[in-house]
C-alpha positions as CSV (number, residue, x, y, z in Angstrom):
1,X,-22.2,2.5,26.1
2,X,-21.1,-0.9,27.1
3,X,-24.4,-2.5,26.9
4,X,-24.9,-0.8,23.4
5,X,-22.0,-2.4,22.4
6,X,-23.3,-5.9,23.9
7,X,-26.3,-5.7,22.2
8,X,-24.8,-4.8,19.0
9,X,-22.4,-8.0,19.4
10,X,-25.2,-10.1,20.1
11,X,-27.3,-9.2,17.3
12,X,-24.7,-9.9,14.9
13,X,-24.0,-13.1,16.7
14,X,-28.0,-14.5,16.1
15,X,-28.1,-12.4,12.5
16,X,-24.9,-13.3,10.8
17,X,-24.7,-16.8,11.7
18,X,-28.6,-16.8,10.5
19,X,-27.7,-15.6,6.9
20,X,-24.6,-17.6,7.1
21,X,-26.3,-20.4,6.7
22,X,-28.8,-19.5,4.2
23,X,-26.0,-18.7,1.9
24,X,-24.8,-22.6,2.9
25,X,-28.3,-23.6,2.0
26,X,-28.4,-21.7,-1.0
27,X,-25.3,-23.2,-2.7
28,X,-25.9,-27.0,-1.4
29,X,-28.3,-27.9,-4.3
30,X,-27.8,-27.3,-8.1
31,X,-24.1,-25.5,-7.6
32,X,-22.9,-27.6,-4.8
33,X,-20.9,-29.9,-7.5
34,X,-19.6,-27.0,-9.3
35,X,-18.3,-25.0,-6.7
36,X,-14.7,-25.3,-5.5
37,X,-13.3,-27.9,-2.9
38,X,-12.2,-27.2,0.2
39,X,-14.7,-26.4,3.4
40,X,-16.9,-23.6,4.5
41,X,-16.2,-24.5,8.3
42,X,-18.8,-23.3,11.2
43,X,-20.9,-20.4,10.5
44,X,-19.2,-17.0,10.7
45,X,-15.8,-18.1,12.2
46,X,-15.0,-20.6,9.6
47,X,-10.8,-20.2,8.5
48,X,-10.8,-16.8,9.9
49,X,-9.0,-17.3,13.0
50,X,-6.2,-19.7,11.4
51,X,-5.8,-17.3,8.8
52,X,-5.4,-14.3,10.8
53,X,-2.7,-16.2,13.2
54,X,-1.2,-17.1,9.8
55,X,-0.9,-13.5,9.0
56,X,0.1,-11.9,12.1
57,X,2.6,-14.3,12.7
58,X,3.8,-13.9,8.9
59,X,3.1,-17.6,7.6
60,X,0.2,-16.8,4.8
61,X,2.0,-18.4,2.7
62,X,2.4,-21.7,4.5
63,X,-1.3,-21.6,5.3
64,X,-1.3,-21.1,1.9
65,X,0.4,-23.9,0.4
66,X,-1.2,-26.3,2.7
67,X,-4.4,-26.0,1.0
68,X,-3.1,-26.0,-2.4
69,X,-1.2,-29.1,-2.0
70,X,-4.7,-30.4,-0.6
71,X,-7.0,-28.8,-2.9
72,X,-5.5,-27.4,-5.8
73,X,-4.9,-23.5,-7.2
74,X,-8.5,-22.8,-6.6
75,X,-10.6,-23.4,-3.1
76,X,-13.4,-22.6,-1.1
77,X,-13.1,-21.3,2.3
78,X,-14.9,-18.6,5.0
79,X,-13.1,-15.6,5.9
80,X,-14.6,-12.8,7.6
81,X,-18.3,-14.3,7.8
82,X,-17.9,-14.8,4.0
83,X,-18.3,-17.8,1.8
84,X,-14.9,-17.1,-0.3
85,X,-13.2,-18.5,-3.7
86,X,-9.3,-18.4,-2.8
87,X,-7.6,-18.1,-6.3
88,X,-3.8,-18.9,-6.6
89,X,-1.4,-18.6,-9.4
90,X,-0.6,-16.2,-12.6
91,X,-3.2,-16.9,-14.5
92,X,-5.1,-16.0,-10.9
93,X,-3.1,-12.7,-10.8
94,X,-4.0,-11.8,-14.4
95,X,-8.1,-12.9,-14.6
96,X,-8.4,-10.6,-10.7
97,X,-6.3,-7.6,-12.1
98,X,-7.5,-7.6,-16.0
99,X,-11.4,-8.9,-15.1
100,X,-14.5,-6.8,-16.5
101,X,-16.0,-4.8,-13.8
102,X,-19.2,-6.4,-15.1
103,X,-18.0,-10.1,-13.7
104,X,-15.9,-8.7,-10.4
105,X,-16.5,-5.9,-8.2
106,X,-13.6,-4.1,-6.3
107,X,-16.1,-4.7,-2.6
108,X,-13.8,-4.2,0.1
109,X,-14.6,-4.5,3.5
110,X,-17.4,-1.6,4.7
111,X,-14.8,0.4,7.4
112,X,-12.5,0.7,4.4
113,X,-15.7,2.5,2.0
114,X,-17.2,4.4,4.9
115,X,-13.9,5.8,6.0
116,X,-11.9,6.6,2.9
117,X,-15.9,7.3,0.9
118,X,-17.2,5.3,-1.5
119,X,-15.8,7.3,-4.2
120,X,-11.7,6.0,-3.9
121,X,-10.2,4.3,-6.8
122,X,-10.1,1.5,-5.1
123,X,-13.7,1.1,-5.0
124,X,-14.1,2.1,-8.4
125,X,-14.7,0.3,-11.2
126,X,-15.3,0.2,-14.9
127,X,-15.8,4.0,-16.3
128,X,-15.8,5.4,-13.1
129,X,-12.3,3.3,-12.5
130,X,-11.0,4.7,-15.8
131,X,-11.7,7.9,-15.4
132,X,-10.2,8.7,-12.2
133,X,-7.2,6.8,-12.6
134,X,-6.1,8.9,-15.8
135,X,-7.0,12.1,-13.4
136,X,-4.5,10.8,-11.0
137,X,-1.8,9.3,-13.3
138,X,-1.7,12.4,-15.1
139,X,0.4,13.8,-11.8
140,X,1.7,10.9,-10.6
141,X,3.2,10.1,-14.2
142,X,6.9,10.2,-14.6
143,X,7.1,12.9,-16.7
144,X,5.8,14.7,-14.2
145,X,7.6,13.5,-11.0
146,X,11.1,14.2,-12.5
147,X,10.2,17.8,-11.9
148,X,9.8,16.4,-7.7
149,X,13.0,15.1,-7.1
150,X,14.2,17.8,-4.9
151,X,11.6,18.5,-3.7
152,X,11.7,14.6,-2.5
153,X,15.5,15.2,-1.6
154,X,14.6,18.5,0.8
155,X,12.3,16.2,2.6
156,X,14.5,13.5,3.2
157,X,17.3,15.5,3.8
158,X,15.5,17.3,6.5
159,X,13.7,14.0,8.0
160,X,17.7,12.7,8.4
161,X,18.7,15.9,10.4
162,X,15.5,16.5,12.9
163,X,15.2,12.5,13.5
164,X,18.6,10.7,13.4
165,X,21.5,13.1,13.1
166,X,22.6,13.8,17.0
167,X,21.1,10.0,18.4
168,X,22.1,7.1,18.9
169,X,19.0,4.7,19.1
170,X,16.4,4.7,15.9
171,X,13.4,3.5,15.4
172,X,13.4,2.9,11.9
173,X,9.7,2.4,10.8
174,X,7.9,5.1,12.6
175,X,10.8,7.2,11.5
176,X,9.8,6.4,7.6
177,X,6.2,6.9,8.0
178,X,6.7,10.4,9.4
179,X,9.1,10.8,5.7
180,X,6.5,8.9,3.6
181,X,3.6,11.5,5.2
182,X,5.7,14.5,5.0
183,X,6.5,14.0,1.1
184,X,2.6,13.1,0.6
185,X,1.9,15.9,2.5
186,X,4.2,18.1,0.0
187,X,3.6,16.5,-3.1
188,X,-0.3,15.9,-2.9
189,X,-1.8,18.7,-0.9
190,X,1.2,21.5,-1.2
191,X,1.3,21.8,2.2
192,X,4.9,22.8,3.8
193,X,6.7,22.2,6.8
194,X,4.1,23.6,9.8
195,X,1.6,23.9,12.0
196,X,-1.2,22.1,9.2
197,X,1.2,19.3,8.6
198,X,1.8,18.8,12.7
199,X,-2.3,19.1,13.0
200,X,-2.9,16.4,10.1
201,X,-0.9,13.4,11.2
202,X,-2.3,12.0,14.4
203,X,-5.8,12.6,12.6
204,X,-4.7,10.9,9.2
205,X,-2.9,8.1,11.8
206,X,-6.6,7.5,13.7
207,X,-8.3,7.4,10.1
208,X,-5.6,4.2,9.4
209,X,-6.4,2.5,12.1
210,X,-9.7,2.8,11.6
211,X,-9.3,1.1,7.9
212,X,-9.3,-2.1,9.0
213,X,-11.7,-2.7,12.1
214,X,-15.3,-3.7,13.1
215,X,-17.7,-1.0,11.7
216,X,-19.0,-0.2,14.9
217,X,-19.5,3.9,15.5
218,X,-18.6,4.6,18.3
219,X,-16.3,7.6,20.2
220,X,-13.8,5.1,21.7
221,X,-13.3,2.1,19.1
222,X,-11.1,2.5,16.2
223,X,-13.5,2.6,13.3
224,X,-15.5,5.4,15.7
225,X,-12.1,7.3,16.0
226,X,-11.2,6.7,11.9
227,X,-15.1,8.2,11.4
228,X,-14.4,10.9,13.4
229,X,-10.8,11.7,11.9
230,X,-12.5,11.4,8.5
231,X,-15.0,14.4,9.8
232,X,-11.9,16.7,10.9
233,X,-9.7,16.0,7.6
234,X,-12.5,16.5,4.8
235,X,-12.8,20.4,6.0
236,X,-9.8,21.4,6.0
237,X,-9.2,19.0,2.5
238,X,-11.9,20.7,1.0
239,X,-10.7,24.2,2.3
240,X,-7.2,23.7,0.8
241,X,-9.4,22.9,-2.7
242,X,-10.9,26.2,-2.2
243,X,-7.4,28.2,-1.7
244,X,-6.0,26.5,-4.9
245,X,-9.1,27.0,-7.2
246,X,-9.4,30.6,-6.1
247,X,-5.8,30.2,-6.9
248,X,-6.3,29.4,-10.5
249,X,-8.7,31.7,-11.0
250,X,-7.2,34.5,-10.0
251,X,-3.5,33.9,-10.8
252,X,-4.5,31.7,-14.1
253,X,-1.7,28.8,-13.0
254,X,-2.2,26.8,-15.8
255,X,1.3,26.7,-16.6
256,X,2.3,25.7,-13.0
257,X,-1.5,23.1,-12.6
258,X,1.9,20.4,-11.7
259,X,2.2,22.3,-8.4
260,X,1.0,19.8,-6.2
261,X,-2.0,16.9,-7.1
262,X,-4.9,18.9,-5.7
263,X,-4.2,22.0,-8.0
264,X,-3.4,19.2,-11.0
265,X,-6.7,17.5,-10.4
266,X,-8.4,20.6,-10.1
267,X,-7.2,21.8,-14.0
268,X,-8.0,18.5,-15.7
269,X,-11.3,19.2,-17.4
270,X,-14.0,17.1,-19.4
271,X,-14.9,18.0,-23.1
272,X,-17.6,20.1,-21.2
273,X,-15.3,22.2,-19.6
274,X,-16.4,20.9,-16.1
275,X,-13.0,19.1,-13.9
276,X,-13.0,16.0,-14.3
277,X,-13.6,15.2,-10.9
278,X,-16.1,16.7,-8.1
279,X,-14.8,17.8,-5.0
280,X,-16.2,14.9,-3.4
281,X,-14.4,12.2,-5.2
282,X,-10.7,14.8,-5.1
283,X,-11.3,14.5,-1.2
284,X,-12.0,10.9,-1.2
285,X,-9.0,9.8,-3.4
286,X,-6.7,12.0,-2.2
287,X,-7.1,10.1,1.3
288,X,-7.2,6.9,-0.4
289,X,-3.3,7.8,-1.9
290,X,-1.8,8.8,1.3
291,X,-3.2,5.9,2.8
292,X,-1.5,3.8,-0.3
293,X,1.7,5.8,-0.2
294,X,2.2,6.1,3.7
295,X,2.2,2.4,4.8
296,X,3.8,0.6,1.6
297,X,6.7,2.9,1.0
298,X,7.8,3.1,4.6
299,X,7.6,-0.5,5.2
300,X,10.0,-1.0,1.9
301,X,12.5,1.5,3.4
302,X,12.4,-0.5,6.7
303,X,13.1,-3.5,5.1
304,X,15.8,-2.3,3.4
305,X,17.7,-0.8,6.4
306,X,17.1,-4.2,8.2
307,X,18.5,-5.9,5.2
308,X,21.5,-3.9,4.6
309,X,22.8,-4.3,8.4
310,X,22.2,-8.0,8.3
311,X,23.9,-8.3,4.7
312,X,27.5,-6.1,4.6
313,X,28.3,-7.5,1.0
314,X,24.9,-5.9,-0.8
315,X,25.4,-2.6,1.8
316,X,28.9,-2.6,0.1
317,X,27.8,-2.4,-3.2
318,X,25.0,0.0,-2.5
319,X,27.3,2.2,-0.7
320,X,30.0,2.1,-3.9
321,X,27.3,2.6,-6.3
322,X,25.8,5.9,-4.1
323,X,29.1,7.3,-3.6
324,X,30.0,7.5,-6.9
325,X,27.1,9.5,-7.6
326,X,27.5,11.7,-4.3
327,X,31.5,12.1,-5.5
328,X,30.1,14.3,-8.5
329,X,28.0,16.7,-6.1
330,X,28.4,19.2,-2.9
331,X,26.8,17.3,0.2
332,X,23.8,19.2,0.2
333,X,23.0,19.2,-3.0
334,X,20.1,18.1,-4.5
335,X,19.8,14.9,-6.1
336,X,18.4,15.2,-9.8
337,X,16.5,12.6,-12.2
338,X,19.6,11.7,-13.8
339,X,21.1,10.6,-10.4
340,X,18.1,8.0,-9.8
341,X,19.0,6.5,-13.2
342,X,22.1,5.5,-12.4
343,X,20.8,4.1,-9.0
344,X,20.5,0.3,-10.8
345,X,21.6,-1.7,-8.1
346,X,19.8,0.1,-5.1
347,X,16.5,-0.4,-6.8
348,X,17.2,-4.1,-7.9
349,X,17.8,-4.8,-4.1
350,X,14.6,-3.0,-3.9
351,X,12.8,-4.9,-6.2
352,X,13.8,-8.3,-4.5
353,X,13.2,-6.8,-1.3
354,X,9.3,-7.0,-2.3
355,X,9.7,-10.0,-3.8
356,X,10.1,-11.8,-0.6
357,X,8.6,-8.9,2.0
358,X,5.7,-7.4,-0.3
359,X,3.9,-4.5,2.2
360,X,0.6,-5.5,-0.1
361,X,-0.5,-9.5,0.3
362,X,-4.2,-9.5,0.1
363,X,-6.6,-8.5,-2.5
364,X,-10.6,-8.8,-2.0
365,X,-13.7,-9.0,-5.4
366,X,-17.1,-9.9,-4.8
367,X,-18.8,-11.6,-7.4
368,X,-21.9,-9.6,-9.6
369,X,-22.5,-12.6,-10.8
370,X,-21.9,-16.6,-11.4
371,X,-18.6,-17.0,-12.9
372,X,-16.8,-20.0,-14.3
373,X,-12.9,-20.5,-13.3
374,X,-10.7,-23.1,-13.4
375,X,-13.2,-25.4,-14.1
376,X,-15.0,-24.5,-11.3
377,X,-18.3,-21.9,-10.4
378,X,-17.6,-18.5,-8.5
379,X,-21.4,-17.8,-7.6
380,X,-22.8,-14.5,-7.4
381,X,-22.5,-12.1,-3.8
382,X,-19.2,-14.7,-2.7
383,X,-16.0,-13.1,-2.0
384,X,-12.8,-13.2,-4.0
385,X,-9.6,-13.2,-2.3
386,X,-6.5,-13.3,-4.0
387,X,-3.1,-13.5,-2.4
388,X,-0.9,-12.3,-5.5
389,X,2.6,-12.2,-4.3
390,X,2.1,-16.2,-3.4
391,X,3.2,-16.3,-7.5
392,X,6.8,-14.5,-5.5
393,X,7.7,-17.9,-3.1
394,X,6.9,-20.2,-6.1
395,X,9.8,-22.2,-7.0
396,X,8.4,-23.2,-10.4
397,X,8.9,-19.3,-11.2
398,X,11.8,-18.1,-9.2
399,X,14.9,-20.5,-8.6
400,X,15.2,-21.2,-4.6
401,X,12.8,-18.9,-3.9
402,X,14.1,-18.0,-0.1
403,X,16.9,-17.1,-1.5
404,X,17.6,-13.0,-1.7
405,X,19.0,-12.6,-4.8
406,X,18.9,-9.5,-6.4
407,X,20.7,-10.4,-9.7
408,X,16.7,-12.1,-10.5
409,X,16.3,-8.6,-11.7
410,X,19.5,-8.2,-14.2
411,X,19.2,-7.2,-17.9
412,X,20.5,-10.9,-19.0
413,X,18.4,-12.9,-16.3
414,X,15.3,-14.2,-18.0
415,X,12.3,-12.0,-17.1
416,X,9.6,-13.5,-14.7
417,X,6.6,-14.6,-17.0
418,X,3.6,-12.1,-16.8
419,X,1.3,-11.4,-14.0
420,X,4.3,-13.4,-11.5
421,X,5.8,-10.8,-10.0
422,X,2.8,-8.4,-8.7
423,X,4.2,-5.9,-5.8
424,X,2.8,-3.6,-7.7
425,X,-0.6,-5.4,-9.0
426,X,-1.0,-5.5,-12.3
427,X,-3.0,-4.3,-15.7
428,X,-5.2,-1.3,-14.8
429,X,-5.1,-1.9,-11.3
430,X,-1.2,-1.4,-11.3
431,X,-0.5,1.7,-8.8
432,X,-0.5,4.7,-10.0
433,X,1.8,5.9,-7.5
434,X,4.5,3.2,-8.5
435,X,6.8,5.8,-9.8
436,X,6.9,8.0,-6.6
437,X,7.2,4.7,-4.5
438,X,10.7,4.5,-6.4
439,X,11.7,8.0,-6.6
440,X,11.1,7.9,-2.5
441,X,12.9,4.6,-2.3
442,X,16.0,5.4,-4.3
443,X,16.4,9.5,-2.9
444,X,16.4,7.9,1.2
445,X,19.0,5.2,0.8
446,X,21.1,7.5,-1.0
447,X,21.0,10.1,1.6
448,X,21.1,7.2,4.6
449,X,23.7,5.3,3.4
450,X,26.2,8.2,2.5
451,X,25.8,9.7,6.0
452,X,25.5,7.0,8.5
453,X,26.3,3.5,9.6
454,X,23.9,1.5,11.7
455,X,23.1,-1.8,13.4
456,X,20.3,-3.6,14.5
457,X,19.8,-3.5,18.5
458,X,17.5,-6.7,18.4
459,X,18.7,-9.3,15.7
460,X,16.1,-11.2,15.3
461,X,13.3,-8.2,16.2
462,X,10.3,-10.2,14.5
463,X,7.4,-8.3,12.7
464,X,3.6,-9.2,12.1
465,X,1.0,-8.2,9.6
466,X,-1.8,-5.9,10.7
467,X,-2.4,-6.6,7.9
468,X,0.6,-4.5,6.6
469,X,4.1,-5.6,8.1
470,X,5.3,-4.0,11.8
471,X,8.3,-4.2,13.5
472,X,7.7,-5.4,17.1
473,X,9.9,-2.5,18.3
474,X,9.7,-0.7,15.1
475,X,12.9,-1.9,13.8
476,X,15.4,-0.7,16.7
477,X,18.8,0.6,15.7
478,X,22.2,1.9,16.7
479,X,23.0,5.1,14.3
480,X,26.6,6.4,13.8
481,X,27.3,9.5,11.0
482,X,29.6,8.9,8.8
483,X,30.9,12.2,8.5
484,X,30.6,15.6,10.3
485,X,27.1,16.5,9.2
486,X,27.0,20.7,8.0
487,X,24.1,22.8,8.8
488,X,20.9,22.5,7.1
489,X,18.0,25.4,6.8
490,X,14.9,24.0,6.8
């Protein structure tokens, strides 16, 4: 296996740097004054290694700014053994997240398509785009959701009692990604506390690491162990699609096709009376939202508790604010719609907590064809890559931009100009699943911060991006209830 993998490495070494340079070739003559400045670098490794020290190390947007101040909002560059257009700004934000599916194409790296299936949203563009989107929105809409909070609330509630009441050591993010998977779990597939949900998560946890690897397929590297996790989760996907079509058949749930995503998807039908999406694409997206939801809500949460130990005047008001709601209600009771509403503050720290600490940095196009930007020529086949929260640390569009400050987000404060503030993307690529994010978000620091106090073991515990944020202990810390906790039935 070892000298497979050799030879594999070696042929990519003599291939890649091969077309590499064709592509140099290729742009050096009539679109060589057009294109952007900045440098292509050495064939295949060009900026990759700088940017990916950058990013571990959390300094993308210093590497960042260094090459705007030298080259402007738009550069050239090669990342990932492709020639690449860096774009920078609002106007960036809004021409990558509003463009015409005809000009930019949502290419993401190949372990990303091969594991999730080239049928995710993310993938997806024009029609295609449209048409799933509304399948998926049409649960994950907040008309819809209200209906979830406790069943949200039941899964926190229960996450709190197994995992932190009864310890005295935390670790916060693992902690939150077990919540974040549980509630997906619940909410997407309808499946409930037990032996399928145990079975699931070290699979679903291969398939993520696979996400982002080199597509090499074998048994013992991580995009061979994400393949092979992808093969054990689409059965028994597809069997739970089976259970809850046999489901509505039988039962005729059409007044209950909220129940969970699967059964929504499954009674959303075209003018034909065929559902509007095949099995295939169900399974693909409906592993392309747990991986959205399970990274990027847990790594707001952990934020937030690192925030509200190092800062004891926002945790105050937090607290105040969540203990006049939990005042009104017995301690086990279950949270309602009209309790998040008056959660203002919590979710303004939220909000600012992204601002500074987005979970989401990077966004990749490719190019169908030439395109003219800023003056300058995108051509056809090169790489896109936007970094859309660098619009967050810009002090042209939020005052001292270090600086948390929640009250950015007040009623009075002037709003930030369109396409600025993106932790959520933007036009028809906002996420869907922005409204559970929030209802998850605003449901766990209730229930954390009216039952336990806690500090951090490690001060400064540092965290890099893989490309997502994490804790170099997992956010270590010390975890005291507040009160006698009662009994809870799972």
């Amino acid at each position: 296996m070892e000298f497979i993998v050799f030879v594999t490495l070696l042929l990519l070494l003599i291939l890649v740097p091969t077309f590499f340079l064709s592509k140099q070739k290729k742009y050096s003559g009539h679109l060589a004054g057009q294109l952007p400045p900045g440098s292509l670098g050495l064939p295949v490794i060009g900026q990759s290694i700088g940017f990916l020290k950058a990013l571990s190390a959390d300094k993308v947007d210093k590497w960042y700014q260094e090459r705007i101040t030298k080259y402007g909002p738009v550069w050239k560059a090669s990342l990932f053994g492709c020639p690449t257009v860096v774009l920078n700004g609002p106007n960036a934000n809004k021409f990558i997240y509003t463009c015409d599916g005809s000009l930019l194409a949502n290419s993401q790296p190949p372990s990303i398509s091969r594991i999730l299936g080239s049928n995710n949203i993310i993938e997806l563009s024009g029609n295609d785009h449209k048409r799933v989107r509304t399948a998926l929105v049409s649960f994950l809409k907040l008309e819809v959701l209200k209906q979830y909070v406790a069943k949200v609330d039941d899964e926190v509630q229960h996450n709190l009692l197994t995992h932190w009441h009864g310890t005295k050591e935390v670790q916060v993010q693992s902690l939150m990604k077990v919540l974040t998977f549980n509630i997906i779990c619940s909410l997407l597939f309808g499946i409930e506390r037990g032996p399928k949900r145990e079975k699931m998560l070290p699979l679903f946890q291969d398939l993520i690491e696979g996400l982002l690897s080199i597509p090499i397929n074998l048994p013992f590297t991580k995009f061979g162990r994400g393949i092979i996790a992808r093969e054990k989760l689409v059965p028994m996907i597809s069997q739970l699609i089976r259970e809850k079509r046999e489901a509505l058949e039988e039962q005729n749930q059409q007044h209950n096709s909220h129940k969970d995503l699967i059964t929504s998807l499954l009674s959303i039908h075209d003018n034909d009376s065929s559902t509007m999406m095949s099995e295939e694409e169900i399974i693909d997206n409906i592993l392309a939202l747990m991986v959205a939801g399970y990274d990027t809500t847990s790594v707001l949460l952990t934020f937030l508790v690192k925030l509200l130990a190092n800062d004891k005047s926002i945790y105050s008001t937090i607290v105040r604010e969540q203990q006049e709601i939990a005042s009104k209600k017995a301690y086990e009771e279950a949270l309602t719609w009209e309790d998040l509403t008056k959660m203002k503050y919590t979710w303004k720290v939220a909000t600012e907590v992204m601002r500074i600490n987005p979970p989401v940095t990077l966004s990749f196009r490719r190019a169908k064809q030439d395109i003219e930007y800023g003056g300058f020529i995108i051509p056809k086949g090169w790489q896109v890559m936007l970094s859309a929260p660098m619009t967050h640390m810009d002090d042209s569009i939020f005052q001292n931009p270090t600086m948390f400050d929640p009250t950015r987000f007040e009623k009075h404060a002037p709003p930030p100009p369109p396409f600025s503030y993106v932790a959520f993307g933007g036009g028809p690529r906002m996420c869907p699943g922005t409204e559970l994010a929030k209802m998850e978000t605003l449901v766990m620091m209730h229930r954390l911060v009216t039952r336990f106090n806690w500090e951090l073991l490690k001060k400064d515990e540092s965290f890099k991006r893989v490309p997502m944020p994490e804790f170099e202990q997992g956010l270590l810390v010390h975890v005291k209830p507040q009160k006698k906790m009662v009994s809870y039935e799972a």
